[in-house]
C-alpha positions as protocol buffer text, in pm:
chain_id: "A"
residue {
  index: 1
  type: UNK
  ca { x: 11476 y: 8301 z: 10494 }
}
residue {
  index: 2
  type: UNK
  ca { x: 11718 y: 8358 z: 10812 }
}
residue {
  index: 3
  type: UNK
  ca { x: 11592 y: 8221 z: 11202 }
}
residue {
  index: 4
  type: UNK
  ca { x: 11549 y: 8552 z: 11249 }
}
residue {
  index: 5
  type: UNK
  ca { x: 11234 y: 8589 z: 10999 }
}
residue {
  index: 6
  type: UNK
  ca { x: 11134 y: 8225 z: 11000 }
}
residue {
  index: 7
  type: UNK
  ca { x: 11090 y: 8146 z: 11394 }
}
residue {
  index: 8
  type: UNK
  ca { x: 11147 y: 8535 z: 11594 }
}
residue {
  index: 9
  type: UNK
  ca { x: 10932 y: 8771 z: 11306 }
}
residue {
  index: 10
  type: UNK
  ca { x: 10564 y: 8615 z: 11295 }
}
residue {
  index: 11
  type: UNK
  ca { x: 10581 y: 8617 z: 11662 }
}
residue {
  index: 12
  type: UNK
  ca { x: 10687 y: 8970 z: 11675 }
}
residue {
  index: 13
  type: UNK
  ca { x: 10425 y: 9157 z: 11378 }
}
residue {
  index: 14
  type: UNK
  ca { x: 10136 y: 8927 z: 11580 }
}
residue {
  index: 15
  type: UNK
  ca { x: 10231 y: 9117 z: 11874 }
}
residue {
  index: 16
  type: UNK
  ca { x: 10306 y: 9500 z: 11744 }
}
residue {
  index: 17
  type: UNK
  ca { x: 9980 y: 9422 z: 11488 }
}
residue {
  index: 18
  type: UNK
  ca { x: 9755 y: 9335 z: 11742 }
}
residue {
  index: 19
  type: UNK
  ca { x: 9765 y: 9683 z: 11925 }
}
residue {
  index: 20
  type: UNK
  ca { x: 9413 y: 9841 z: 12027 }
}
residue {
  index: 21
  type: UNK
  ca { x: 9453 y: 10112 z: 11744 }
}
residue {
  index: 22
  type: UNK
  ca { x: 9552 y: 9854 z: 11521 }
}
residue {
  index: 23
  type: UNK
  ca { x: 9239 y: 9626 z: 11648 }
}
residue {
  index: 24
  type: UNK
  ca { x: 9004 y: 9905 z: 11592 }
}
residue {
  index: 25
  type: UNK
  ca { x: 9068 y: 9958 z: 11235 }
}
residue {
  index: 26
  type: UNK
  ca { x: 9025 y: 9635 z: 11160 }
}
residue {
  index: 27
  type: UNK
  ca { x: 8667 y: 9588 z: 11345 }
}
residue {
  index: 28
  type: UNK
  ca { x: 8545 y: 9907 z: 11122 }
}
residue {
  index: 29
  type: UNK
  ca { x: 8641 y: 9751 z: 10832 }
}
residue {
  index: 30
  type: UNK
  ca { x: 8683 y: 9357 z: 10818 }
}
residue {
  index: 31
  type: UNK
  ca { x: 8258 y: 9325 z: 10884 }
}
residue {
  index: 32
  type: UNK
  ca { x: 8215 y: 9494 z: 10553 }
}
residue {
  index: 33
  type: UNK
  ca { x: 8382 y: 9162 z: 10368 }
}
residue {
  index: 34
  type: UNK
  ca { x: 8076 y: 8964 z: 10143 }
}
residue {
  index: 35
  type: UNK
  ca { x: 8074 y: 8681 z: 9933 }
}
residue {
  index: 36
  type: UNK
  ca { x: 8366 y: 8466 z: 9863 }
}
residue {
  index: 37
  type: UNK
  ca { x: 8646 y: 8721 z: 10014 }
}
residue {
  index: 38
  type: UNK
  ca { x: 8999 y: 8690 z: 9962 }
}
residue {
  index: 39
  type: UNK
  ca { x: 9235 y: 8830 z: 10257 }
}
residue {
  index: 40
  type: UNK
  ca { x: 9541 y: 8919 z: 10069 }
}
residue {
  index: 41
  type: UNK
  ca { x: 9868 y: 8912 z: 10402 }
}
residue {
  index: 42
  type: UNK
  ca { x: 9635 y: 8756 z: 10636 }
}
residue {
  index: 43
  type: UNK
  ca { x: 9958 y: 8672 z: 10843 }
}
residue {
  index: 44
  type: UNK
  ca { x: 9870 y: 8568 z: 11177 }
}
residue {
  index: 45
  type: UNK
  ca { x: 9481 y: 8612 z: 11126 }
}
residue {
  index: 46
  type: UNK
  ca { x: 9451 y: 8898 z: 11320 }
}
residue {
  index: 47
  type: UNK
  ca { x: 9129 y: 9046 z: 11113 }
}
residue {
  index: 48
  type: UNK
  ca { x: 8935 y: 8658 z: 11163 }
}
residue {
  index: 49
  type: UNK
  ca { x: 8763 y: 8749 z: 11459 }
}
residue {
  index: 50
  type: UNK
  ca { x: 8605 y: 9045 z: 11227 }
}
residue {
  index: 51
  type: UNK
  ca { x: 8453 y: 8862 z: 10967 }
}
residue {
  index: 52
  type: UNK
  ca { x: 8079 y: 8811 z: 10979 }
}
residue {
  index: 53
  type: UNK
  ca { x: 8042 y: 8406 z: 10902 }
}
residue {
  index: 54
  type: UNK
  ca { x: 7662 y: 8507 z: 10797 }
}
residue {
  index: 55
  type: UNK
  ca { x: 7836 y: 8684 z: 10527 }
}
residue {
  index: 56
  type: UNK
  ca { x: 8127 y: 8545 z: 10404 }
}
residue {
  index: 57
  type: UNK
  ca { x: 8028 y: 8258 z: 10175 }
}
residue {
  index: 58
  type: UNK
  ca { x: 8416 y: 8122 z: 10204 }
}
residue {
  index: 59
  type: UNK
  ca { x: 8744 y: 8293 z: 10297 }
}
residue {
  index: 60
  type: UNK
  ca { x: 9088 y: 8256 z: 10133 }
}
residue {
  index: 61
  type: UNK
  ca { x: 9376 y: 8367 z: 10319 }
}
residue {
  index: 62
  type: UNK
  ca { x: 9660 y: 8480 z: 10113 }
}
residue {
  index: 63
  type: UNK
  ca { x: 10048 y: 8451 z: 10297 }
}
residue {
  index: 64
  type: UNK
  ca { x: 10370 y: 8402 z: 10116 }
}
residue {
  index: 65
  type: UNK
  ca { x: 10490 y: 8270 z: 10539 }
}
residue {
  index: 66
  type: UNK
  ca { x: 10375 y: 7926 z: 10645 }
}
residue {
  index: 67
  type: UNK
  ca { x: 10476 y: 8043 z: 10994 }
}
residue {
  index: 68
  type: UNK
  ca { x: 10260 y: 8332 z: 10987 }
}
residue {
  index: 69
  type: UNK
  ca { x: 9964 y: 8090 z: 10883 }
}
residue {
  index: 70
  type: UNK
  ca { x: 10052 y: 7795 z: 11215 }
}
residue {
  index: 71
  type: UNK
  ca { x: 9940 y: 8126 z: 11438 }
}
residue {
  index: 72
  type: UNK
  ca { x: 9622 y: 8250 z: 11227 }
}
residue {
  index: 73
  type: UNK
  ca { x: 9518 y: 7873 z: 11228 }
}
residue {
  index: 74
  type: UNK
  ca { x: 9477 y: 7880 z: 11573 }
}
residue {
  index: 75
  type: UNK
  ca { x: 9265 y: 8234 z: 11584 }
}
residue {
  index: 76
  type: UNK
  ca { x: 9054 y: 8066 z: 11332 }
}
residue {
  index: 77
  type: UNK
  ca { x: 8956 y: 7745 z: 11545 }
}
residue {
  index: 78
  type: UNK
  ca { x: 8895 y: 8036 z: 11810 }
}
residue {
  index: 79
  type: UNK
  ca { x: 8640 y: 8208 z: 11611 }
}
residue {
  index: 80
  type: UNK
  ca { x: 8435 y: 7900 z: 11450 }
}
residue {
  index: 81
  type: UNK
  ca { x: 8580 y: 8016 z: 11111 }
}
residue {
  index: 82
  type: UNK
  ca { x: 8744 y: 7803 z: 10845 }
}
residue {
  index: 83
  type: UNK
  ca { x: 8999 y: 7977 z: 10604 }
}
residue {
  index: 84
  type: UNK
  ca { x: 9131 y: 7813 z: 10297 }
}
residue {
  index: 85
  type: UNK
  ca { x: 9526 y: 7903 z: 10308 }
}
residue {
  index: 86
  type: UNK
  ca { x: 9705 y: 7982 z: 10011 }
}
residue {
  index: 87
  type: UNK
  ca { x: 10105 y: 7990 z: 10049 }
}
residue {
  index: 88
  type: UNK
  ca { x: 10214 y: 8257 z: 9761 }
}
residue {
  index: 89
  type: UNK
  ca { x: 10310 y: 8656 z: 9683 }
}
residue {
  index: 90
  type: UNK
  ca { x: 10027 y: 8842 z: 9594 }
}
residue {
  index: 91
  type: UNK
  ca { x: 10260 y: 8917 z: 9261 }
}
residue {
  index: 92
  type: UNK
  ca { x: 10092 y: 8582 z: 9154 }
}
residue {
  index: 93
  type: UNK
  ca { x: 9768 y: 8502 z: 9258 }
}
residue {
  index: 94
  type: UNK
  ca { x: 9669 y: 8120 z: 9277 }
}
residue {
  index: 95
  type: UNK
  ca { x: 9277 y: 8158 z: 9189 }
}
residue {
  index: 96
  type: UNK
  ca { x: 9098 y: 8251 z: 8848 }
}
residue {
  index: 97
  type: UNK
  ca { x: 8996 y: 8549 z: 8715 }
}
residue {
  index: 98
  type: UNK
  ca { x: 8687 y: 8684 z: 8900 }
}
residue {
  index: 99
  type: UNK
  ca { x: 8673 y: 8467 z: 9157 }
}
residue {
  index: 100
  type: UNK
  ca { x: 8615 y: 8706 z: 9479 }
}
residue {
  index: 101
  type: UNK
  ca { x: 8361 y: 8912 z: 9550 }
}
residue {
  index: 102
  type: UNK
  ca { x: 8572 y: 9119 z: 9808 }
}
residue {
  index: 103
  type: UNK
  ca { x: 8935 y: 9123 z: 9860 }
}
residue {
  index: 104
  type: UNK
  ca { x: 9083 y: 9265 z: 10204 }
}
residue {
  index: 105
  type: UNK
  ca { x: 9437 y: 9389 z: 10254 }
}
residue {
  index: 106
  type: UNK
  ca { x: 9525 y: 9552 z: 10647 }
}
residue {
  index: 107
  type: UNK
  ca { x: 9855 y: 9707 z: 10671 }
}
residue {
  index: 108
  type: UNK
  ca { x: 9992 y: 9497 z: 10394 }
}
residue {
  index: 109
  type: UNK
  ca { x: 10071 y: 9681 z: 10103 }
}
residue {
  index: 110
  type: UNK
  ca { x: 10375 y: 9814 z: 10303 }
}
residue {
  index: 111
  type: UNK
  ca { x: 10552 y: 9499 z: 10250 }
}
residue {
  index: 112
  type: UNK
  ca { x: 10469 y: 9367 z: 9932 }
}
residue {
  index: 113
  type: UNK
  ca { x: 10761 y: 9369 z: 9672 }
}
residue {
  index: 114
  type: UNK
  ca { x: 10632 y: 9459 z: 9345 }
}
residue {
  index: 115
  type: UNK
  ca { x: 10323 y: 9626 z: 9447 }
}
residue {
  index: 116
  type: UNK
  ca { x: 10155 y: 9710 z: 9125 }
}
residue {
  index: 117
  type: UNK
  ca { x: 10254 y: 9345 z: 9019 }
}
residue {
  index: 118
  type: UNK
  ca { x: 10020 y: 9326 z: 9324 }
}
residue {
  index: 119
  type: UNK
  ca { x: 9723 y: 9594 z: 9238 }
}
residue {
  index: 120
  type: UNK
  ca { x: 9732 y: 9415 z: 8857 }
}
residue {
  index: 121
  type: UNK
  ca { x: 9643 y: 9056 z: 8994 }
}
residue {
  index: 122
  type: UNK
  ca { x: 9383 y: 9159 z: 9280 }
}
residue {
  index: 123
  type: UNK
  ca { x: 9185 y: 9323 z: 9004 }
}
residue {
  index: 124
  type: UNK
  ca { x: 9222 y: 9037 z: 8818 }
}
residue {
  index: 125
  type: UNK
  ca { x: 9095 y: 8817 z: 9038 }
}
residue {
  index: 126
  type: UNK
  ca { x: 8788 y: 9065 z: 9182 }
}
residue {
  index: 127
  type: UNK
  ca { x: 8472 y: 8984 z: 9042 }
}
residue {
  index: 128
  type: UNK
  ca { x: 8332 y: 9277 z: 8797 }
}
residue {
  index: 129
  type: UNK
  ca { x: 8136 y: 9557 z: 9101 }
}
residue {
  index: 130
  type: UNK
  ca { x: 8344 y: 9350 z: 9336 }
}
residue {
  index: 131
  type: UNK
  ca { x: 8510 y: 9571 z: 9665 }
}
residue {
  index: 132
  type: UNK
  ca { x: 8869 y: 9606 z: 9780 }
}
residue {
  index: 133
  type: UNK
  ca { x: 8869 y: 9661 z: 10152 }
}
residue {
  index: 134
  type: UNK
  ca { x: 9223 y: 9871 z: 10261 }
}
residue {
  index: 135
  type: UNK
  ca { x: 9364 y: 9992 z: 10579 }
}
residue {
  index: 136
  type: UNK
  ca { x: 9733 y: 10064 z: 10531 }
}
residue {
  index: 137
  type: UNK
  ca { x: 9997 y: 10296 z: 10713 }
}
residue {
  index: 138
  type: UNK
  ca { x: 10199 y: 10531 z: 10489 }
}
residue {
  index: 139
  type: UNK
  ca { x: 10285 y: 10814 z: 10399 }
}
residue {
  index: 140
  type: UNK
  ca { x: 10265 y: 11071 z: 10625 }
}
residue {
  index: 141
  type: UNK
  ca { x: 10142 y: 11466 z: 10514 }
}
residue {
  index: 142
  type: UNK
  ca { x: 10349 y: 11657 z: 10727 }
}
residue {
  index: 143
  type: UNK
  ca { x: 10706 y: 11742 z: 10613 }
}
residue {
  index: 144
  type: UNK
  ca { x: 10880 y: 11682 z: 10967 }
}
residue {
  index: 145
  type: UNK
  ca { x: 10704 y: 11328 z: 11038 }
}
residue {
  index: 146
  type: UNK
  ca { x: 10820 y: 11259 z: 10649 }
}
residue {
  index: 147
  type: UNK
  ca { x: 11157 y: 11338 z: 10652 }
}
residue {
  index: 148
  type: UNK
  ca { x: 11168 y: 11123 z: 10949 }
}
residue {
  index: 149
  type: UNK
  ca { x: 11006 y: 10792 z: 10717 }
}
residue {
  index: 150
  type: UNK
  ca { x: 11235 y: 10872 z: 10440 }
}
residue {
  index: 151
  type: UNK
  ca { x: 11548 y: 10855 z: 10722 }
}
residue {
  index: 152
  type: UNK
  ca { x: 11492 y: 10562 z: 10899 }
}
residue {
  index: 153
  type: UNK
  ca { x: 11291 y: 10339 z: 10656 }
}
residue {
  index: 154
  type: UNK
  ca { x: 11585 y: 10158 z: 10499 }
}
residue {
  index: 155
  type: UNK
  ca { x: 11682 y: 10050 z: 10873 }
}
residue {
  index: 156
  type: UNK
  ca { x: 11281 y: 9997 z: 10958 }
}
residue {
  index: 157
  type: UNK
  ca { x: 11239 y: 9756 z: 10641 }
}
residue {
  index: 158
  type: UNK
  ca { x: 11556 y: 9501 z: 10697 }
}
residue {
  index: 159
  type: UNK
  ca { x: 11454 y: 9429 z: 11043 }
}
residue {
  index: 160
  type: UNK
  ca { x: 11015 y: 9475 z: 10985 }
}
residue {
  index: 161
  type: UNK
  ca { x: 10973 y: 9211 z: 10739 }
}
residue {
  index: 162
  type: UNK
  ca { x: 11027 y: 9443 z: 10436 }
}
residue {
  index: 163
  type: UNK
  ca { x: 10747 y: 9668 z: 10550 }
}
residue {
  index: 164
  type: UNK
  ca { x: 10837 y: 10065 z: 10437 }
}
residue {
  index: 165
  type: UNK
  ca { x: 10719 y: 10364 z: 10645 }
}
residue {
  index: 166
  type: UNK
  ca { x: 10630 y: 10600 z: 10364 }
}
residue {
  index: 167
  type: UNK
  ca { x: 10420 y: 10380 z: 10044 }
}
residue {
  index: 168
  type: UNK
  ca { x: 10209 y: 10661 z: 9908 }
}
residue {
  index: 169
  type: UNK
  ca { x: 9896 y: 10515 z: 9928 }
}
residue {
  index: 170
  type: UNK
  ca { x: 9634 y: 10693 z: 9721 }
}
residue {
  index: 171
  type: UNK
  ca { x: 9866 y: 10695 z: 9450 }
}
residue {
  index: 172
  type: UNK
  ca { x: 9946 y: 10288 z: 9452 }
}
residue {
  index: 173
  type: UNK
  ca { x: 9537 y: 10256 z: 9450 }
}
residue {
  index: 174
  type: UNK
  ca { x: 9496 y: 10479 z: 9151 }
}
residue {
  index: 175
  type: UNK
  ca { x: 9784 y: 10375 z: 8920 }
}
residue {
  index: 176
  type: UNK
  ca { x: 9670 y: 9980 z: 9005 }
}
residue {
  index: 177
  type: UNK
  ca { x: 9336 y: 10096 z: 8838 }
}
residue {
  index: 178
  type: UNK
  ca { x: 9106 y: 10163 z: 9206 }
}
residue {
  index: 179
  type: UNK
  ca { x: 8869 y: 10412 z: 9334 }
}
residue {
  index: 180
  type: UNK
  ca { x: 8784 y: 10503 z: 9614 }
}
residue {
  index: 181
  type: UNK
  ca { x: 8504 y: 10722 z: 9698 }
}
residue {
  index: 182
  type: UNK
  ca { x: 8533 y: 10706 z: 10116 }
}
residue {
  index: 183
  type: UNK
  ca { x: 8884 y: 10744 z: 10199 }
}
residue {
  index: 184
  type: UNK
  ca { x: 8994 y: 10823 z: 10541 }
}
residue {
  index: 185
  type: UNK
  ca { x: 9279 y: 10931 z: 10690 }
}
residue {
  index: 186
  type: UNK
  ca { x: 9415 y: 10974 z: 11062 }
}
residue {
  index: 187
  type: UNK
  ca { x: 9770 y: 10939 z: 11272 }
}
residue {
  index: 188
  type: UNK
  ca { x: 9636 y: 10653 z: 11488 }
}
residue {
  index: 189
  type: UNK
  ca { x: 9768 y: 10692 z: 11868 }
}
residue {
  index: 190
  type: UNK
  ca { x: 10149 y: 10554 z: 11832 }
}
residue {
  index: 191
  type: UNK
  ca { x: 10469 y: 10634 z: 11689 }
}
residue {
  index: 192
  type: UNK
  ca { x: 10389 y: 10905 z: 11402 }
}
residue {
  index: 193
  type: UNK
  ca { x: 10697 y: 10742 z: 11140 }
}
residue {
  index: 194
  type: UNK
  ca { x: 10464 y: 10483 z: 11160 }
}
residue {
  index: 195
  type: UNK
  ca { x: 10106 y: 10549 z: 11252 }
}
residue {
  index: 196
  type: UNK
  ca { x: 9976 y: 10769 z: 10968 }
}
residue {
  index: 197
  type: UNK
  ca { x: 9692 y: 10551 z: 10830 }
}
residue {
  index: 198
  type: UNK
  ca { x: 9455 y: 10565 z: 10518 }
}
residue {
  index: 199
  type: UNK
  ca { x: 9148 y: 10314 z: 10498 }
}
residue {
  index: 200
  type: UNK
  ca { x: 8806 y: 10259 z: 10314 }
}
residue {
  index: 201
  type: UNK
  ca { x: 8686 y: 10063 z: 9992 }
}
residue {
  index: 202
  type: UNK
  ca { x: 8812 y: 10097 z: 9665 }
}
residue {
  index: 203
  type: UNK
  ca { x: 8670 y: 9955 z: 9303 }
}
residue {
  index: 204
  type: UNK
  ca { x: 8808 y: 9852 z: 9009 }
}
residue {
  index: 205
  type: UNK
  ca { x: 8794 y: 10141 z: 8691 }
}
């Protein structure tokens, strides 16, 4: 890890992922989170101040950046909330088999590595009926906005963290063995290379 990622990145994503579009995808979805919940990319812990503590039984927070984690400590002594952190890829989950009841992921599947490493171990660890919460940017359906992801994401991704434009994301749900029956999709006000977003809950087949 270079200065650049270590000390200048978190500080940077907490900023560009805190936007109000950003913000209000995450208050429509975060309050759905039950049970024991597992926040896979929690990063700076910009969804904490969405989960309902009447709810959430306890709350792990999955980051493979220690940095990330000093900021999202701080939101969650702001919001009364205390978050188990667990330093690791989601390639390799740290907890036993069916040991969440919900697992949420907000505009993180565009960085991940191996993503259906990924997909394979969050179904692993969801509880049988358990709920994937998603909100992810990707792929966008018009040709122009496209050709403009598939230009500019090799630049995009060495200076964002790994994060790529264009990760089709219905078809990373289905091939890592999820459903979802309430998809959504909308460009959210903002840059369209980078804006075209897909959220809802998804279960395990």
């Amino acid at each position: 890890m270079n200065l650049y990622e270590k000390h200048l990145l978190p500080k940077l994503v907490h900023v560009v992922c805190r936007q109000q579009p950003m913000t209000k995808q995450r208050e429509k979805l975060v309050p759905l989170a039950t049970g024991r919940v597992l926040e896979v990319g929690i990063g700076t812990g910009l969804n904490l101040p969405f989960y309902n503590p009447g709810k959430v039984t306890h709350l792990w927070g999955l980051d493979p950046s220690a940095e990330m984690w000093s900021i999202a400590q701080k939101n969650a002594r702001e919001h009364h909330l205390e978050a188990e952190f667990i330093e690791s890829g989601a390639e390799d989950i740290p907890l036993d088999s069916d040991s969440a009841d919900t697992v949420v992921m907000t505009y993180t599947l565009c960085s991940i590595p191996d993503v259906y490493a990924a997909m394979a171990e969050i179904r692993r660890v969801l509880k049988p009926g358990g709920k994937l919460l998603f909100c992810e940017h990707g792929k966008a359906p018009d040709e122009r906005v496209l050709r403009w992801q598939n230009r500019l994401n090799p630049v995009w991704k060495a200076f964002s963290g790994g994060c790529n434009l264009h990760r089709p994301i219905p078809e990373i749900l289905d091939r890592g063995g999820f459903r979802s029956g309430d998809m959504q999709t909308m460009y959210l006000p903002g840059w369209k290379p980078a804006s075209f977003n897909y959220w809802g809950t998804a279960l395990g087949i």
